[in-house]
BASE-974755 format. One record per residue: x, y negated, z negated of N, C-alpha, C in turn. Coordinates in steps of 0.05 Angstrom, whole numbers, plus 5000, padded with zeros to 4 digits. Each point is the difference from the previous one (the first is absolute). Layout:
N
XYZXYZXYZ/...
END
This chain:
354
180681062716499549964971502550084985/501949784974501350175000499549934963/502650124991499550054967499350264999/499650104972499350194988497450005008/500250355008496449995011499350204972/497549915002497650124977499450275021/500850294995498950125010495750075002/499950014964496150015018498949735008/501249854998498949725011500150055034/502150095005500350065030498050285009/499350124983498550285003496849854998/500049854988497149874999499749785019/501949845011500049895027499350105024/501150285001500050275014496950065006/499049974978497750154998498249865006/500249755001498249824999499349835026/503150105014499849895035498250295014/500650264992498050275001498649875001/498149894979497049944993498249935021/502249755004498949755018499350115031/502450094996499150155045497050074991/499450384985498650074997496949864991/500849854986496749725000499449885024/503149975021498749985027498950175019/501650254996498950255014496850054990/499349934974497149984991498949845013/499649775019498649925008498749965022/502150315012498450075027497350145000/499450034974498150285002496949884974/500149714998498149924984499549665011/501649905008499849735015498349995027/497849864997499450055038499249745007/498850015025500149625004499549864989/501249775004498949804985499649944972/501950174982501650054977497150114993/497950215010497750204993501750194987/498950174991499850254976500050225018/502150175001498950295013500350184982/498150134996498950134974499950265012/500750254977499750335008503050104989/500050265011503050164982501849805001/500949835022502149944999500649834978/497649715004500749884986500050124966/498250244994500950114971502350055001/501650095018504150154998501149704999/499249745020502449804981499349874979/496950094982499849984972502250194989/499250215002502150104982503150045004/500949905026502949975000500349744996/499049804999500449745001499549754975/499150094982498849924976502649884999/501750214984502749974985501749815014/499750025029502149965019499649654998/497949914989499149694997503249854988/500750184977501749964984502749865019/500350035017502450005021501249635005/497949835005501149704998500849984967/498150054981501049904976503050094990/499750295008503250124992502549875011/499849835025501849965019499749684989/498149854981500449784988501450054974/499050144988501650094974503250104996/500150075027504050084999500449815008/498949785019501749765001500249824980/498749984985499449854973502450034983/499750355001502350164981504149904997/499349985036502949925010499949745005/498949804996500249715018499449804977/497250064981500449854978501950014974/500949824982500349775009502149855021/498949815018501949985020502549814989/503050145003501849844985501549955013/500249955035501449855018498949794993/501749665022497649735011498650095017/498049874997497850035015499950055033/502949765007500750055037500750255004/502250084978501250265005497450275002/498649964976497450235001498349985024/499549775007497750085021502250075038/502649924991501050105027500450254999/501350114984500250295000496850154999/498249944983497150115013499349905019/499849775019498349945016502150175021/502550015005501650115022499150365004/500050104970498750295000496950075010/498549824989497050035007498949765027/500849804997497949805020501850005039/502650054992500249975029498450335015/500850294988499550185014497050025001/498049874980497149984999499349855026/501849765006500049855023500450205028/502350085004500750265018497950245009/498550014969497150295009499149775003/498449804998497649865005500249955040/502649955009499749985029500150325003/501050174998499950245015496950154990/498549974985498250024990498049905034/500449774997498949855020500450115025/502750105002500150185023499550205008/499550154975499350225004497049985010/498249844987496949995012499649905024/502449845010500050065031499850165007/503150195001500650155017497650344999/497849884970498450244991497149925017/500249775014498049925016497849914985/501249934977498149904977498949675001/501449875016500149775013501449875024/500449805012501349865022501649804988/501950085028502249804986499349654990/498549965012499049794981499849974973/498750254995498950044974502450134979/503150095010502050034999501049764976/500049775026501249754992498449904986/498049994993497849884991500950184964/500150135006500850214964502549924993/501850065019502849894985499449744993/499349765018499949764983498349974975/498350164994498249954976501550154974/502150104999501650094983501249774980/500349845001499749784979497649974978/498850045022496749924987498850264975/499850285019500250244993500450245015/500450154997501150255022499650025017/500549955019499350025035497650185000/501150275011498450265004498750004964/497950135003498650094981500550224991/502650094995501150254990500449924964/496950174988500649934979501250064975/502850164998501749994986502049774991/498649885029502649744990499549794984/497950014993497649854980502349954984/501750204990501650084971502549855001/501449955017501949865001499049654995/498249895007498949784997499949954974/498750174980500250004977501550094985/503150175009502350004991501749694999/499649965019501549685009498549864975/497849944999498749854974500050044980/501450224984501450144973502949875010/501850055018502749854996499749804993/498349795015500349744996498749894968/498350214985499749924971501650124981/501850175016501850104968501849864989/501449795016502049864992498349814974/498049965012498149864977498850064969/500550345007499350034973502050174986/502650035017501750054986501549874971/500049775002500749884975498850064977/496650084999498650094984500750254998/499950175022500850274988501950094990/503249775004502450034982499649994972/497649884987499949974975498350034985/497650165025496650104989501150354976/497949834977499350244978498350245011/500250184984499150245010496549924999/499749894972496849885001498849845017/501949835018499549735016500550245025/501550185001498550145031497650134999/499450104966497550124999497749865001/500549744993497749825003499650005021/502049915027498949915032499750345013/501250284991499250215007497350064997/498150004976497750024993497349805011/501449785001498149865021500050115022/501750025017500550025017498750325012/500450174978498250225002496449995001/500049804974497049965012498749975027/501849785008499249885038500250255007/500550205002499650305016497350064995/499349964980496450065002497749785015/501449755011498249825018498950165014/501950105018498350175024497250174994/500050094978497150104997498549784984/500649814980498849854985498549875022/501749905029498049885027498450175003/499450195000498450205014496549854986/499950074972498249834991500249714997/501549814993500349795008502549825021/497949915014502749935024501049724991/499649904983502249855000499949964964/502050014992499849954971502449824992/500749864976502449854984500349815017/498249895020500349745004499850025031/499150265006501550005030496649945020/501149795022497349995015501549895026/498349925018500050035031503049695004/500049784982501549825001502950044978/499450224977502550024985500250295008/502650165010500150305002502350144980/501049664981501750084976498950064981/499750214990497450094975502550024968/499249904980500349994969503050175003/499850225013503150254996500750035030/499849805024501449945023502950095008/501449844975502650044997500750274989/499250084998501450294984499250145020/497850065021500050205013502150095030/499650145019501150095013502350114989/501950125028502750215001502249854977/499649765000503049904977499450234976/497450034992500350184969501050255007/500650215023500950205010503849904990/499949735012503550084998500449984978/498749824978499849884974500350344980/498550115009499250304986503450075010/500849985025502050235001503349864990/499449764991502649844985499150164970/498149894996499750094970501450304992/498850155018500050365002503450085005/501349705005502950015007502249954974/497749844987500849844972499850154968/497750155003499550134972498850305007/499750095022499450284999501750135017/502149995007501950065023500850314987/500750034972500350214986497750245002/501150204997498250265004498250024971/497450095002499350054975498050215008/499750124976497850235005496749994999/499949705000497349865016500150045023/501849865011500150015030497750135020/500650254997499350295013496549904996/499050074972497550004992498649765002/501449784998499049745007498850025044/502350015004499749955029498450215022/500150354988498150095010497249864996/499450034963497649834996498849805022/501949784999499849795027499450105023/501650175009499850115032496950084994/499450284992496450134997498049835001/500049754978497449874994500549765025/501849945004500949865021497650085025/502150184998498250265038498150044995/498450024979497550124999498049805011/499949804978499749715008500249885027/502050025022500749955010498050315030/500150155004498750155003497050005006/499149994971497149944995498749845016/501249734993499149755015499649975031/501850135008501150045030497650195017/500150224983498350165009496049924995/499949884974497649885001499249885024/501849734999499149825019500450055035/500950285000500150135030497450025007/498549954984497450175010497949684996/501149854984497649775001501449745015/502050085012501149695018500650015025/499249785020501050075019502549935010/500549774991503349815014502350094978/502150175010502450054989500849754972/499949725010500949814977498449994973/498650235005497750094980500450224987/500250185016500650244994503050034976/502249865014502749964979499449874979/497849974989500849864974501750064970/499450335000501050084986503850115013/500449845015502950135011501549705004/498749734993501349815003502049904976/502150005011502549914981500849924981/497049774996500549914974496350024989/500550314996498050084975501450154982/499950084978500650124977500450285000/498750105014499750285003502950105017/500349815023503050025014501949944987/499949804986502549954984500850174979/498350144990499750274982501850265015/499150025015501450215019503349905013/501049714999501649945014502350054978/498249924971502349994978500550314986/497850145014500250214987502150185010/500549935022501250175024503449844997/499749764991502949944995501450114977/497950054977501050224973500650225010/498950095019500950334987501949995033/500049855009502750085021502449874992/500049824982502649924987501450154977/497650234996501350204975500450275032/500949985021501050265010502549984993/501050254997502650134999501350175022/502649755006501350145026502850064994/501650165022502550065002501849735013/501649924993501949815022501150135027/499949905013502850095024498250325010/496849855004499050275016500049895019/498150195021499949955023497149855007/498150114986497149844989500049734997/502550034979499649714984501849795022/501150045019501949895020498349885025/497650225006497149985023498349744987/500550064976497249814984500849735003/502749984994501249744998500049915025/501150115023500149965025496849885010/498250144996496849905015500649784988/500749964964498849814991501749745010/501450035005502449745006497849845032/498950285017498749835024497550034999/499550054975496649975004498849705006/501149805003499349775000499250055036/502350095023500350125023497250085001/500050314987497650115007497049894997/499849804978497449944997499949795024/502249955015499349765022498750165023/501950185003500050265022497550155009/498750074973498050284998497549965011/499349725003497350025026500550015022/501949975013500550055026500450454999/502350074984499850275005496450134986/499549864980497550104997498650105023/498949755006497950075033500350095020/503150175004501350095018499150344989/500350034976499350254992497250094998/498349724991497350085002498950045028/501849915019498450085024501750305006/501250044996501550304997497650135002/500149944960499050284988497150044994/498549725011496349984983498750315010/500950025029497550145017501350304996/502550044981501150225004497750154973/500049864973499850114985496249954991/499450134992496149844985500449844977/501450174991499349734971501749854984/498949814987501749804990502250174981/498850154984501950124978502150085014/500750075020502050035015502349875011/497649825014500549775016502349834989/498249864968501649834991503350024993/500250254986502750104984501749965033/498750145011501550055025501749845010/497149745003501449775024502149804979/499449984973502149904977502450155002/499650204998503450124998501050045025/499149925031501650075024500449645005/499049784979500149695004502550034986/500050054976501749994977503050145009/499250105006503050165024500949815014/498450055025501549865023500749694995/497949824983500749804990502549914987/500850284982503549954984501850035022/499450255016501850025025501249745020/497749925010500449735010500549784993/500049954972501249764978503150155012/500350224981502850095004501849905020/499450015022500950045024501049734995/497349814999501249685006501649934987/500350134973501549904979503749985006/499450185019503250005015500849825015/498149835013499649825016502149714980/501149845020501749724993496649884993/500149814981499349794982497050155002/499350224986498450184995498149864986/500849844984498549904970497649775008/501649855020497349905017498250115014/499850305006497550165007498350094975/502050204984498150204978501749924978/500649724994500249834973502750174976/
END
């Protein structure tokens, strides 16, 4: 990465690749077959370590937004320099991915080859972090598109498509009592505000946030805790309600899915008040931070393979999740930078960990 780096942009990148291990370390201890509900202490400890931690895809959409929109290379030139950083080494985990559930006796080599070839289609192995790159690749390929508009969008004309766009965060419960509304049924699944929803309004939010709030203000602080609390609370509540009246996990997350309101509350809140920290230059902190952040792209490829290596470490060492989780996150989050590191020394590096 090069240019002038935004130090808390990189501190909130930082934080936000943290998150993500740890939402996966949460799902040893509340997931059980057959995407069932395992319900008791544990699953209350990745309520309450995990709420916030939802925040972690949107933040990692919103800095890219910050840095990428508007796109003012050609278009060949933009998508080779992204597709070279993100799609070949996504390609690279998707076979070793594959290999690894071999060699984890998770399948036969059949079933080897059988995954790597379906990597076109969608991810071989069912390792599901990689979900995210799929839908990174599908934000490159629309920014060039709406860049032109955002070279010359009013602050009102982002507030207009921001505020819609906020609404669609309340679908997810508006389905709850009606499942299909604004047009939407079993033959049309484009409903009245189609277009405005999903991750584009994440990057959309973090151009804007690049454009007219980049400056410190003494909102900031009070604005974005605000956001973070009612955010988590919300977020929390719901989680924990429906622990007790659902059985299938894709039920249970409703209140932790990406694009509801309550997350995006917390995602923006958490980008105010870490863009008002105050640091020293030419520390040694601020030198670590930059460093993860440069390979966190590495580590989020990395971290299910050392994950599961630690959870079989450490499950039977310790009882409980409150433990458990911090634990197996920060010995992922380690060894994960470590081993980016290493490769990073490696000749044409950039095609592994981007």
């Amino acid at each position: 990465m090069k240019g002038e780096r935004v130090f808390s942009l990189d501190l909130l990148r930082v934080l936000a690749c943290y998150m993500v291990i740890q939402v996966h370390a949460g799902e040893f201890y509340y997931i059980g077959d057959g995407g069932t509900i395992v319900s008791g202490d544990d699953a209350f400890w990745v309520n309450i370590y995990n709420s916030l931690f939802r925040t972690a895809v949107p933040l990692f959409i919103m800095i890219t937004g910050y840095f990428v929109l508007p796109v003012k290379e050609q278009m060949n030139v933009f998508f080779k320099k992204r597709f070279t950083r993100v799609l070949i080494p996504f390609i690279v985990w998707c076979v070793l991915y594959a290999l690894y559930a071999f060699t984890m006796g998770k399948t036969d080599i059949e079933g080897m080859f059988t995954n790597i070839a379906k990597i076109p289609v969608n991810y071989g192995v069912e390792v599901g972090h990689l979900w995210y790159i799929y839908m990174l690749i599908g934000l490159y390929l629309f920014f060039p598109i709406i860049s032109p508009w955002l070279n010359s969008a009013s602050r009102s004309s982002l507030h207009f498509y921001l505020i819609i766009w906020a609404a669609t965060l309340l679908l997810p419960y508006i389905h709850q009592v009606f499942p299909e509304v604004l047009g939407e049924c079993y033959w049309n699944p484009t409903s009245l505000l189609y277009y405005f929803t999903g991750f584009l309004g994440f990057a959309i939010l973090g151009f804007y946030l690049k454009k007219f709030c980049i400056a410190k203000s003494k909102l900031d602080l009070p604005i974005g805790f605000s956001l973070i609390i009612i955010g988590y609370i919300v977020t929390y509540s719901l989680f924990a309600n429906r622990l007790n009246t659902q059985e299938l996990v894709s039920d249970l997350e409703l209140s932790w899915n990406y694009g509801t309101i309550n997350v995006a509350m917390m995602a923006l809140g958490l980008f105010l008040v870490i863009k008002n920290i105050k640091y020293r230059k030419d520390t040694i902190l601020k030198k670590v931070i930059t460093s993860i952040s440069v390979l966190s792209y590495g580590i989020y490829l990395v971290h299910i393979i050392v994950l599961n290596f630690f959870f079989w470490a450490f499950n039977d060492v310790f009882a409980s999740a409150a433990i458990k989780i911090p634990l197996l996150t920060i010995c992922t989050f380690l060894a994960s930078y470590i081993i980016i590191k290493v490769i990073s020394y490696l000749p044409k590096n950039k095609y592994i960990i981007g």
